[in-house]
N, C-alpha and C positions, 0 to 999 in steps of 0.2 A: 762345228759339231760339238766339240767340246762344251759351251755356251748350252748347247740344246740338253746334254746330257747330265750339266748344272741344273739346270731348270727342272728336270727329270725327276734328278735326284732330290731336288727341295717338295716335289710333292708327294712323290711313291715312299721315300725314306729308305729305309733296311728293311729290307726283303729277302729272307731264307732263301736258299736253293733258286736267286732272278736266275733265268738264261732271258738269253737275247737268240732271234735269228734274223741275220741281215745279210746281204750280199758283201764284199769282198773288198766295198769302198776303203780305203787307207784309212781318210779322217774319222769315219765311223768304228775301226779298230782301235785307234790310237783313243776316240774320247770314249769307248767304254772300257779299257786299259785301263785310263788316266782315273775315270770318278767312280766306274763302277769293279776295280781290281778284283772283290771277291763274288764276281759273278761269272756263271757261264757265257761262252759265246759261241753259237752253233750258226756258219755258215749256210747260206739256201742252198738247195741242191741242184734248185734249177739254173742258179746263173753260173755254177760249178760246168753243168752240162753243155750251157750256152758253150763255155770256151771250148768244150772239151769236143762239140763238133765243130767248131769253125778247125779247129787243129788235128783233128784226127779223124775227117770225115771218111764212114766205109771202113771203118776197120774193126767194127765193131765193141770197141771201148765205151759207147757209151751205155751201151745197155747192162755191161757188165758193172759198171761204177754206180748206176743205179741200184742193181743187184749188191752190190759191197754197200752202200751207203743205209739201204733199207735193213742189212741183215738185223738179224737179232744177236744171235750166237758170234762170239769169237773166230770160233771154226768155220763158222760161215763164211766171215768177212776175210779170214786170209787164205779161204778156198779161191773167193771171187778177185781177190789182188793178184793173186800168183795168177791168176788169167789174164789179166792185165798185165802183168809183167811180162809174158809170156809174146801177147801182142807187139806192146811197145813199152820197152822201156821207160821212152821222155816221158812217158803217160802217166806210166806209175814215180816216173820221180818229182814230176809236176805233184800229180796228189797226194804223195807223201809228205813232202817237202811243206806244201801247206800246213799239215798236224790233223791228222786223220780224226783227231779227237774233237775237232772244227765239224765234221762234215757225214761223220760215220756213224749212225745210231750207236751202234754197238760199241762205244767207246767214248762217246759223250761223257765228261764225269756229272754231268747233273740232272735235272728232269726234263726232255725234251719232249716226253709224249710222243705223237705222231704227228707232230709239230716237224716238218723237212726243208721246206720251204717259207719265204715269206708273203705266201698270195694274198694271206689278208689285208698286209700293205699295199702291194698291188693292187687288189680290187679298189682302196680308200680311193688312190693315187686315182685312177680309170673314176671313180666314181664324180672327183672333185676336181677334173680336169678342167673344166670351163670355168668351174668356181674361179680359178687362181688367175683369171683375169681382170676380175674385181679387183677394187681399192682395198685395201687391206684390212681394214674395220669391217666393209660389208662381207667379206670374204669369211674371214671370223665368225659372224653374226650368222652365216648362212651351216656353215659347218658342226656351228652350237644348236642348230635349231634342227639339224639332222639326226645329229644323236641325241638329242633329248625326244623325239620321233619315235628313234628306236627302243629308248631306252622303256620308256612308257608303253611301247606295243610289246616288248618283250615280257613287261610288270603281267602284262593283261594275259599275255599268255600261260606266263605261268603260273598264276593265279586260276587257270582254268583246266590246268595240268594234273589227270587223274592219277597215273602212274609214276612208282618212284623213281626213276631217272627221268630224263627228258626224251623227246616222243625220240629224238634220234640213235638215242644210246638204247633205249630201250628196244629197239627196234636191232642194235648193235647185238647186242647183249642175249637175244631168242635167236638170231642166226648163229650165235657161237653154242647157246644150248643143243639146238639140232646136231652138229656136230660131237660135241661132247657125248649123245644120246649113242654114241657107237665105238666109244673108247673103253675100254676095260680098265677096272681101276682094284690094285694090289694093296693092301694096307701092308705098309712095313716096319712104326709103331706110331705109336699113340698120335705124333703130328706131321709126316711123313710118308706118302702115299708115290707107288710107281704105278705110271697111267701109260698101258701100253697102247702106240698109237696105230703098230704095222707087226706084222712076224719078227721083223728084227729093228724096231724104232721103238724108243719111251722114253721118258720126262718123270722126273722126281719131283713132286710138287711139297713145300713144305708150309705148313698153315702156322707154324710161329711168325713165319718174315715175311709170309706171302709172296712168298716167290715159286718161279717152273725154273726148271733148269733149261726149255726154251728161250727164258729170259724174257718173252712180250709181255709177260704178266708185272714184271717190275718196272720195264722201264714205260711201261704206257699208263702203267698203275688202275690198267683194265682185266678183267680175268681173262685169260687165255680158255681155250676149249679144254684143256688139262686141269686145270682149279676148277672149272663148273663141274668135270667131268668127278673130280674128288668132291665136290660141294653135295651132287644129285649123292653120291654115294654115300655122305656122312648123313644126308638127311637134313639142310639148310637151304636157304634161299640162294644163289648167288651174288643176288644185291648186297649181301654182305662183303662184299670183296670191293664195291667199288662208292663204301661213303666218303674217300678225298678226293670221288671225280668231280672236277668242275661241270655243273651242266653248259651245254652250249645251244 
């Protein structure tokens, strides 16, 4: 692996804020350790899960680690750990013991987005299964001529893409409006708004950092219902909160 993360690294270069998400291989630790040092590495959570019912089937930990792993909020996540402790110990010292900050949104220190998993590798993997019984040139050859496929039906696509984000964010992005359309929103000064969401629930949203005190609006770097909900109030687009999303 190391050899592969060489190679990696001679065409991506230095990359601000890389994370990685991969399952829990050793060699695949030790060579983005070794070449890529100042980058994140964030753990799948599904092959987290895998172990975690072969070992603790029926006890209901696994639902709850999904719940801690997706939180948003700090509070969140060691509401749903002391749950887990509560059940089983070895549970919680198994997933501690790895470094929560591997596998737990809410404490990742880099940008994972809603990035939890690594399906997209899977799908490749599932996609190019037969391939890999090819000679090794034709195998290549077959795999360059898939994505050059895609790359060119995606050009075409979005080249014919009316709206400013892509059809699927866009589509993200009016379902979080509907919501926000029922939040109340407090100005508290000039770039500091409290969006109350229940009788006794609300979020501080501040437009200097772009952040909620929910915390989805930073680490997914998409607006929350609470920033469109300040957005509709100030009299702005919300698209303005999400020009560092990558379209997908």
């Amino acid at each position: 692996m190391r050899w592969f993360f060489t190679k990696l690294r001679e065409v991506i270069g230095n990359i601000e804020n890389l994370a990685f998400v991969t399952d829990r291989g050793q060699s695949i630790i030790n060579g983005i350790a070794e070449v890529f040092p100042e980058a994140h590495h964030g753990y799948c959570m599904y092959h987290i899960q895998g172990n975690l019912k072969t070992r603790y089937r029926g006890s209901g930990v696994v639902a709850l680690f999904r719940r801690a792993a997706e939180a948003y909020s700090f509070e969140e996540f060691t509401k749903f750990m002391g749950e887990i402790e509560h059940k089983s110990e070895s549970a919680w010292e198994y997933l501690s013991e790895m470094g929560v900050e591997h596998w737990a949104r809410s404490h990742f220190p880099g940008r994972r987005y809603n990035m939890m998993t690594s399906n997209n590798a899977e799908s490749l993997n599932a996609l190019f299964k037969k391939d890999r019984e090819l000679p090794i040139l034709a195998m290549i050859e077959h795999i360059r001529s898939k994505l050059q496929q895609w790359f060119y039906d995606r050009r075409e696509e979005s080249q014919n893409c009316t709206s400013v984000l892509a059809p699927a964010q866009e589509d993200r992005l009016f379902k979080t409006l509907e919501v926000a359309k029922a939040l109340f929103v407090k100005p508290l000064e000039q770039f500091h708004f409290f969006v109350r969401c229940g009788r006794n629930v609300g979020y501080i949203v501040d437009l200097n950092d772009n952040t909620c005190m929910c915390r989805k609006f930073q680490l997914e770097s998409f607006p929350c219902a609470h920033a469109v909900a300040v957005a509709m109030y100030r009299g702005f687009p919300p698209h303005s909160f999400t020009t560092r999303i990558l379209l997908k």
